[in-house]
C-alpha positions in Angstrom: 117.3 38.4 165.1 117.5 40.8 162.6 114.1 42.6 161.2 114.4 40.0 158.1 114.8 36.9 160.1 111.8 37.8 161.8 109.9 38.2 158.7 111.1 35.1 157.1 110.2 33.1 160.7 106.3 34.0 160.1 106.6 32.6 156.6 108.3 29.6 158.1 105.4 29.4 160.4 102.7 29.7 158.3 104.1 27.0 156.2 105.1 24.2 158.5 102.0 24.8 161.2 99.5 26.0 158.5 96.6 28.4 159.3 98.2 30.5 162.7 96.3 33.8 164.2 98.6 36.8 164.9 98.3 35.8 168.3 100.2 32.1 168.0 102.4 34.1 165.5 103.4 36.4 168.2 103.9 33.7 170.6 106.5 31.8 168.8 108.1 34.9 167.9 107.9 37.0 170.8 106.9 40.1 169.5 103.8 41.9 169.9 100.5 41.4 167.9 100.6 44.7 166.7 104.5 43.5 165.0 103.0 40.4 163.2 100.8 42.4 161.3 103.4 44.6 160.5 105.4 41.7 159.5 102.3 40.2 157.2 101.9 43.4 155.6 105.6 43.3 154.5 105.0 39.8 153.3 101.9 41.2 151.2 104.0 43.9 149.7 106.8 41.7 149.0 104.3 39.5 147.0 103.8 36.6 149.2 99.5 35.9 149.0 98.8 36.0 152.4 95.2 35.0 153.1 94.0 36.6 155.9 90.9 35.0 157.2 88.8 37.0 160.0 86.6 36.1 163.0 86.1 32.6 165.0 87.9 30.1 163.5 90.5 32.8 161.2 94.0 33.8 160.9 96.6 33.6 158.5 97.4 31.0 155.9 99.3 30.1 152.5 97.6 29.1 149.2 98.1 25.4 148.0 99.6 27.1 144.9 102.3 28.6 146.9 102.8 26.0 149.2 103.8 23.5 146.0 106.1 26.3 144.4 110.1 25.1 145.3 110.7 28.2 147.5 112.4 25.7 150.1 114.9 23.1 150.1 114.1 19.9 150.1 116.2 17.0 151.5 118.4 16.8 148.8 119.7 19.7 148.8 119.7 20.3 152.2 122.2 17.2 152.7 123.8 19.0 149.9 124.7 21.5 151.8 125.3 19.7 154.8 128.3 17.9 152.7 129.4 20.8 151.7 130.1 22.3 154.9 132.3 19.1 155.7 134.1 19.5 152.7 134.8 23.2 152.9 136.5 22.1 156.2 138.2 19.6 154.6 139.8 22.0 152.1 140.1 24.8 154.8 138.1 26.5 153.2 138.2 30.7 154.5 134.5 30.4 154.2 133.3 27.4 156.2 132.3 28.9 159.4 129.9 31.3 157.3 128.4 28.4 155.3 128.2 26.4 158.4 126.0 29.3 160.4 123.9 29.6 156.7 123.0 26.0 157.1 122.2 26.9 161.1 119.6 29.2 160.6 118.1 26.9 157.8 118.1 23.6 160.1 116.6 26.1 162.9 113.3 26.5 160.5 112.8 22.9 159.9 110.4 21.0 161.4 110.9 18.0 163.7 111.2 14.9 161.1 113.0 17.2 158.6 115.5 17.9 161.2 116.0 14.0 161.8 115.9 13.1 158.4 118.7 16.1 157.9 120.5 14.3 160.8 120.9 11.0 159.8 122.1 11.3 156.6 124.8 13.8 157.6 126.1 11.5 160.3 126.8 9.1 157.6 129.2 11.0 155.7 132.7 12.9 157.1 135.8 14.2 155.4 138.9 14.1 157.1 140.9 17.7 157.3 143.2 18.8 159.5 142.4 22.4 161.3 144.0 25.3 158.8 146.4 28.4 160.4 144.5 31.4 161.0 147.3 32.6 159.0 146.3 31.1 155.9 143.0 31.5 156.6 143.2 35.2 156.7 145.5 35.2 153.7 143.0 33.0 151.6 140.5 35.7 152.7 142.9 38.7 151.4 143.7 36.7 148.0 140.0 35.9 147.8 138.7 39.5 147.9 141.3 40.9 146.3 140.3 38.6 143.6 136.5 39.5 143.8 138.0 43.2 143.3 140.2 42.5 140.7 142.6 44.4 143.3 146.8 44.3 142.4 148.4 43.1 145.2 152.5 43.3 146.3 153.2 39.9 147.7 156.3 38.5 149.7 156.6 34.9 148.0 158.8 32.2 148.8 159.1 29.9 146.0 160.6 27.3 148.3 159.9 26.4 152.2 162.7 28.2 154.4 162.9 31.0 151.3 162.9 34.6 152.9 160.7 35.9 150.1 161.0 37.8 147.5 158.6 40.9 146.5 155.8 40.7 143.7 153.8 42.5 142.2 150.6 40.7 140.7 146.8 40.5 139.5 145.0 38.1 141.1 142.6 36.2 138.9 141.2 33.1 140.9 142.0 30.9 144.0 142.0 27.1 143.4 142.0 24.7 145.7 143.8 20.9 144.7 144.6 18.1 147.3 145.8 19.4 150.8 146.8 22.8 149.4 145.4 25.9 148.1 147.0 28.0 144.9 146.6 31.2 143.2 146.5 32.1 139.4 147.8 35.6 138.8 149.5 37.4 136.7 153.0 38.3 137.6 154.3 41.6 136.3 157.8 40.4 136.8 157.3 37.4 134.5 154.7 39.1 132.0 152.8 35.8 132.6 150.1 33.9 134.5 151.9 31.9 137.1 150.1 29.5 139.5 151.6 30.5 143.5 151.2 28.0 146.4 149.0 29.7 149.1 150.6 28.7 152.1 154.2 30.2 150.7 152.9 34.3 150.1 153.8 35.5 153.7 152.2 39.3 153.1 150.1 40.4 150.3 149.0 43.9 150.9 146.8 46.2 148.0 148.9 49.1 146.4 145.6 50.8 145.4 145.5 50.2 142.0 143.2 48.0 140.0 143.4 45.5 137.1 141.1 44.6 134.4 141.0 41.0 134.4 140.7 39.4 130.5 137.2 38.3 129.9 138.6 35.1 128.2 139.7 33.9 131.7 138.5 31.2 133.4 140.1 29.7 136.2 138.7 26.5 135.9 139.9 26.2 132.4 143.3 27.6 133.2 143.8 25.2 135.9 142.2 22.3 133.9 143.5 22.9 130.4 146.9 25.6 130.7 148.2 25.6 133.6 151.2 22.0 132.7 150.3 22.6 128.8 154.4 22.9 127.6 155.3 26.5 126.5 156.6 26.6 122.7 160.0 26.7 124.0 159.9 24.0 126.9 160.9 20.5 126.3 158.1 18.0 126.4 159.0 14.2 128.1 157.9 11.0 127.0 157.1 8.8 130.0 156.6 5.1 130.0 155.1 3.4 133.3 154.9 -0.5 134.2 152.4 -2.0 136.7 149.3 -3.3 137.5 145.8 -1.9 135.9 144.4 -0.4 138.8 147.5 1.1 140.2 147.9 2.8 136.7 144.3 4.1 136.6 145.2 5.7 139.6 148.0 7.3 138.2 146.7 8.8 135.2 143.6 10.1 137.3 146.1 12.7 139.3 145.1 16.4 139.0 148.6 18.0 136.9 148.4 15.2 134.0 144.8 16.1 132.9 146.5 18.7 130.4 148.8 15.8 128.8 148.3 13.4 126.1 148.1 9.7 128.0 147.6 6.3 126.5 147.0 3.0 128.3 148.2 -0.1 126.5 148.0 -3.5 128.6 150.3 -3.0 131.2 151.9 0.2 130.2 150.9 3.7 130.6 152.4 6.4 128.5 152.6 10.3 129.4 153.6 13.1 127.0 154.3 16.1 129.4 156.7 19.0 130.2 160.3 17.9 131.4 159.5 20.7 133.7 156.4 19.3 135.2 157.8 15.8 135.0 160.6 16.0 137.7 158.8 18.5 139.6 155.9 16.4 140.2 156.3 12.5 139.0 159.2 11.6 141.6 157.6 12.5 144.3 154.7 10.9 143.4 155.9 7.5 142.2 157.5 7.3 144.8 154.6 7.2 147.1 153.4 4.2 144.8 156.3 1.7 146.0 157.4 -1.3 143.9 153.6 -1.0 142.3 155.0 1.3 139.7 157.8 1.2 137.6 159.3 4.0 135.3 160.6 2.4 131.8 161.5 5.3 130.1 163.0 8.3 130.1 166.3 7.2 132.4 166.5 11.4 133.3 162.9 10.4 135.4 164.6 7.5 137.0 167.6 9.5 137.8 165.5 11.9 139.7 163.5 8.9 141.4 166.8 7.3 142.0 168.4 10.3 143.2 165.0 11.2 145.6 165.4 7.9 147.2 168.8 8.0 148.4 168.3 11.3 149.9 165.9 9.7 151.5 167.5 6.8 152.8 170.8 9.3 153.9 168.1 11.5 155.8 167.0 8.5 157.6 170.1 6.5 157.9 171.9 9.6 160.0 169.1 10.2 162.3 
């Protein structure tokens, strides 16, 4: 353990077993008497009242005062944590081992029925994920501190799966992660623009030196939450009209790209106002995942593309 850990373990001590001499202290630890105090004396300067009681009988303690103060977790936010280590490996996170060995050294200080406590609940709850490349997980890392840096990258991006790559040059602004992929918000010098770029697809990304003042407007959640489907003044917006049953529409109208656009439910209808863009991008693929449990009314370009989605399907299938 590192000089701090050691420190931090006598304040964990003195808390969870009360009044201890330097001698217990060094036993748990072991280190030499002569460390502890060195150790307590640190605490002192760092502000922690250390009572120090001497003779038969003495040793150190804690105040009541600063025993109640929140300097700990307690359970729920330990379990907290401990859910949010599962769902960092959910998302593949490029952080989750180091939020994992955090929540180590913490379960490491707690006492026996804590640790039980921490236990039980955290069986009871699992996300499923499936294990991420190291090659995205090294890229997310790159992305991710080249973000923290404001850093301009060149990237190699392929815009579709089998694509070569072609070379750009961006500013990173913020990683996001939506279901089963992560994506990056940058601006692209090519396109003068902020463009959202699928993780998985930049094959290199490498720094050119150079750095970029990022606007202090920006936020990434808001971008991804409020910009990133909105229709540009000179794209064509789509009126959609959907059939089915309540629920099945619920879920619909909850998925991630339509919380930019205007939706309305009425009985058994749902209504979308969106980008054409966004529409055939997205809403075939998706629909179709639905079955015969949603129905497109309206407009008949939508039901060409679900039309046209399915028989390439059923070609794909019927040759194999």
């Amino acid at each position: 353990m590192t000089k701090l850990d050691y420190i931090l373990s006598v304040l964990w001590l003195l808390r969870t077993k009360g009044k201890m001499t330097a001698e217990q202290i060094a036993g748990e630890l072991e280190v030499s008497v002569r460390t502890v105090y060195r150790y307590i004396d640190v605490l002192g300067l760092s502000g922690v009242p250390v009572i120090s009681e001497a003779g038969h009988g003495g040793g150190f303690s804690l105040p009541d005062s600063f025993l109640a103060m929140p300097l700990f977790f307690d359970l729920s936010e330990l379990k907290a944590m401990a859910h949010g280590v599962e769902l960092a490996r959910q998302a593949g996170d490029p952080y989750a081992d180091a939020l994992e060995r955090a929540l180590g050294k913490i379960k490491q200080r707690l006492n026996d029925y804590q640790q039980e406590d921490l236990r039980r609940h955290a069986a009871g709850f699992a996300a499923e994920h499936a294990e991420p490349s190291p090659e995205l997980q090294k890229m997310l890392r790159t992305l991710e501190q080249a973000v923290a840096g404001n850093r301009t990258l060149i990237m190699l991006y392929a815009k579709h799966s089998g694509d070569s790559g072609e070379e750009r040059r961006i500013d990173p602004y913020g990683l996001f992660y939506r279901p089963n992929r992560w994506y990056l918000a940058a601006y692209c010098h090519a396109r003068q623009s902020i463009r959202i770029f699928r993780a998985d697809r930049i094959k290199a990304a490498v720094e050119t030196g150079q750095r970029f003042a990022k606007p202090e407007s920006f936020s990434i959640r808001q971008y991804i939450e409020e910009d990133a489907m909105r229709a540009g003044p000179e794209e064509r917006e789509a009126a959609v009209r959907l059939r089915g049953e309540s629920d099945v529409l619920d879920s619909v109208a909850s998925l991630w790209f339509l919380k930019a656009c205007r939706i309305e439910r009425k009985n058994e209808f749902l209504n979308i106002a969106m980008p054409e863009a966004v529409m055939l991008e997205w809403l075939p693929h998706v629909l179709l995942s639905y079955g015969k449990q949603v129905q497109v009314v309206e407009p008949l370009r939508l039901k060409q593309a679900m039309a046209e989605l399915a028989a390439d399907l059923s070609r794909f299938y019927g040759s194999s």
